[in-house]
N, C-alpha and C positions, 0 to 999 in steps of 0.2 A: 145857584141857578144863573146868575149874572153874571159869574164868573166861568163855567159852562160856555154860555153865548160867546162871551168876550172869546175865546180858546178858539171856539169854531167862525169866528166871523171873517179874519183873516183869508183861510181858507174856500168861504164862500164870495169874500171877496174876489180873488184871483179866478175862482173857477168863472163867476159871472166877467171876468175880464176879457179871459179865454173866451166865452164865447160870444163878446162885442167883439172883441180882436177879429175873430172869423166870419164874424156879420160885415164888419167897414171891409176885411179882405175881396168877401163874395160880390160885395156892393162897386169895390170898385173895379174886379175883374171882368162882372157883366157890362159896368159903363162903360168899360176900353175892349168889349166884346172880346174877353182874353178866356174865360171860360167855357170850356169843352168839356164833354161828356169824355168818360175812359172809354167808348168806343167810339171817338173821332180824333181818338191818337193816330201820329203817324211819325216815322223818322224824323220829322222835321221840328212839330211839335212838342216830341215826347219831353225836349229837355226844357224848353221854361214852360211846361205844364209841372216839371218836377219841383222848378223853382218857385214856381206859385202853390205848392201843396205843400211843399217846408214851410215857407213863411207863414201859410193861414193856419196849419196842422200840429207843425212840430215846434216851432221857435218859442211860445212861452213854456213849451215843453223842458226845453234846452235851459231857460233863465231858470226854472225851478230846479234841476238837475244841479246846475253850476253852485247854484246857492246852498244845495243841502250838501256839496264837497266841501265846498269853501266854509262850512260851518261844522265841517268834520262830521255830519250825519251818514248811519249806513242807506246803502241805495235799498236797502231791507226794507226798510221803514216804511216805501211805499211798494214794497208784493216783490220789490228785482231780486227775487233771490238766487244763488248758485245753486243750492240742494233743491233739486225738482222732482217730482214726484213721478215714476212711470208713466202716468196718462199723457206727460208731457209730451213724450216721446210717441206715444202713438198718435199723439192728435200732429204732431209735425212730418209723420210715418203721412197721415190723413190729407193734411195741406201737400206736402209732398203728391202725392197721389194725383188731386184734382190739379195740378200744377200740369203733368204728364197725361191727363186727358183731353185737359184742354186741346194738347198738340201745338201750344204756339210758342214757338222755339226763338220767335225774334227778340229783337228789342222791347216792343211795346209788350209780347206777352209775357215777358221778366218783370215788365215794370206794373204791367196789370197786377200780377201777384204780390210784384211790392206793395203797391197802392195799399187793396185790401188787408193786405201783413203789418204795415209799419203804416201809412198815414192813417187808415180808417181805425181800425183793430187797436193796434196800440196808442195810439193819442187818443182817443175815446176813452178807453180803457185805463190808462194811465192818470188824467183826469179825472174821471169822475167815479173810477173804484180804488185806484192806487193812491191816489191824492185825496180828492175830497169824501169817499167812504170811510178811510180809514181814520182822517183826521176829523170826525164827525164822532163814528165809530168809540173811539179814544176819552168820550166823555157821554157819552148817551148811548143806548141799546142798538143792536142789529135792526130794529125793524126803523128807529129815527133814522138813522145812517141811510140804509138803504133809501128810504123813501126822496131824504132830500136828496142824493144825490140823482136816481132817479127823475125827481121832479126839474133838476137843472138839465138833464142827459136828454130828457124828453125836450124841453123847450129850446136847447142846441138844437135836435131834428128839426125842427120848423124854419131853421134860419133860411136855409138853400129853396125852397120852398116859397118862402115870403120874398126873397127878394128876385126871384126869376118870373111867380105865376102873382106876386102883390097879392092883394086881397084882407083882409081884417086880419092883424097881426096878433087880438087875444085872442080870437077865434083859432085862427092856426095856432098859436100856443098851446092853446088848450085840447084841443086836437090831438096833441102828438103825448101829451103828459100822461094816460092813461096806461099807455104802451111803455113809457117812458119807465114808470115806475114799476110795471110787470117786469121787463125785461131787464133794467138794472137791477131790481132785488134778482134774481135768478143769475146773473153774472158774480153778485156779491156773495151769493149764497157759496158760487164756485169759488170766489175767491177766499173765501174764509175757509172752506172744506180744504182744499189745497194749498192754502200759505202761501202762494205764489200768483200774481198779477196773471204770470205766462199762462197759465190753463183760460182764465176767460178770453185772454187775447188770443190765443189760438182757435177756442169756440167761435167766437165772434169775427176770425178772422173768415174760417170755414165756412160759414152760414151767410155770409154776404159772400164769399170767391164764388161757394155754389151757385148762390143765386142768380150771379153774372154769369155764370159758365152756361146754365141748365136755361136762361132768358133766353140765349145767341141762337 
């Protein structure tokens, strides 16, 4: 059992890193009023709003990446596989699709669909089902795995939230944890049926694009 904890603590450490890292990012782009909503992008914008959604989104992304090359691990190990399953291809047939309804052929509506593709979808996902589910996963059952990561996935939601409207930060924690843990076990569940990260990232990509597409 202690040896169990000890395997996953690592893991959970980093993941709660990951999202202090993106709590002092949000904190300090609201105080230098450098955060914008993705529909108050504009040409001029759109490139250090890019440069501000790597650093808070992707970069401990990148130090984990580095580390498991430099350690000769496969990028497998957390969901990146080559061999992908058919749905794959229809759910990118699917983002493809909402992409070309949108209608916006500029810059910002490339980078809209980047946004929700790569900084939302995949470092979420990458996170908290390719990383900390699986390495959870690896010593304890599908329903611990899912839930804790869940219960961290749920308590990132609340960051952006707490540090733009304030307000009682367990309150807002615990708020978001409920959803939290529905919707990452249902991502996890996709990711264990499929073997592949890329199907919940695609889902997940889909269901927020829509949501911005189907709000406007």
């Amino acid at each position: 059992m202690i040896e169990k904890l000890k395997n996953i603590s690592f893991p959970v450490i980093i993941t709660l890193v990951y999202i202090g890292f993106f709590y002092f990012c949000v904190s300090f782009y609201v105080d230098k009023e450098l955060l914008l909503s993705i529909r108050e992008l504009s040409s001029i914008n759109v490139g250090p709003r890019f440069i501000l959604d790597f650093i808070a989104s992707l970069l401990v992304i990148i130090v984990i990446l580095v580390k498991t090359l430099v350690r000769k691990r496969p990028l497998s190990d957390f969901g990146l596989t080559v061999e992908l399953p058919v749905i794959t291809a229809i759910l990118l047939v699917i983002y493809a699709g909402l992409f070309f309804y949108n209608g916006d052929f500029s810059l910002i509506g490339f980078y809209t669909a980047f946004f929700y593709l790569v900084i939302v979808a995949f470092s979420e996902e990458f996170v908290f089902r390719g990383f900390l589910f699986t390495s959870v996963n690896r010593e304890y059952n599908f329903w611990v795995a899912a839930i804790t990561s869940g219960l961290l996935w749920g308590a990132a939601h609340a960051v952006v939230p707490i540090v733009i409207h304030g307000g009682d930060i367990v309150a807002s924690v615990l708020n978001e944890l409920g959803g939290g843990i529905a919707a990452g076990t249902g991502f996890a569940f996709l990711y264990k049926k499929s073997r592949t990260l890329f199907v919940p990232v695609l889902i997940h990509a889909i269901l927020d694009y829509s949501g911005y597409i189907f709000r406007a």
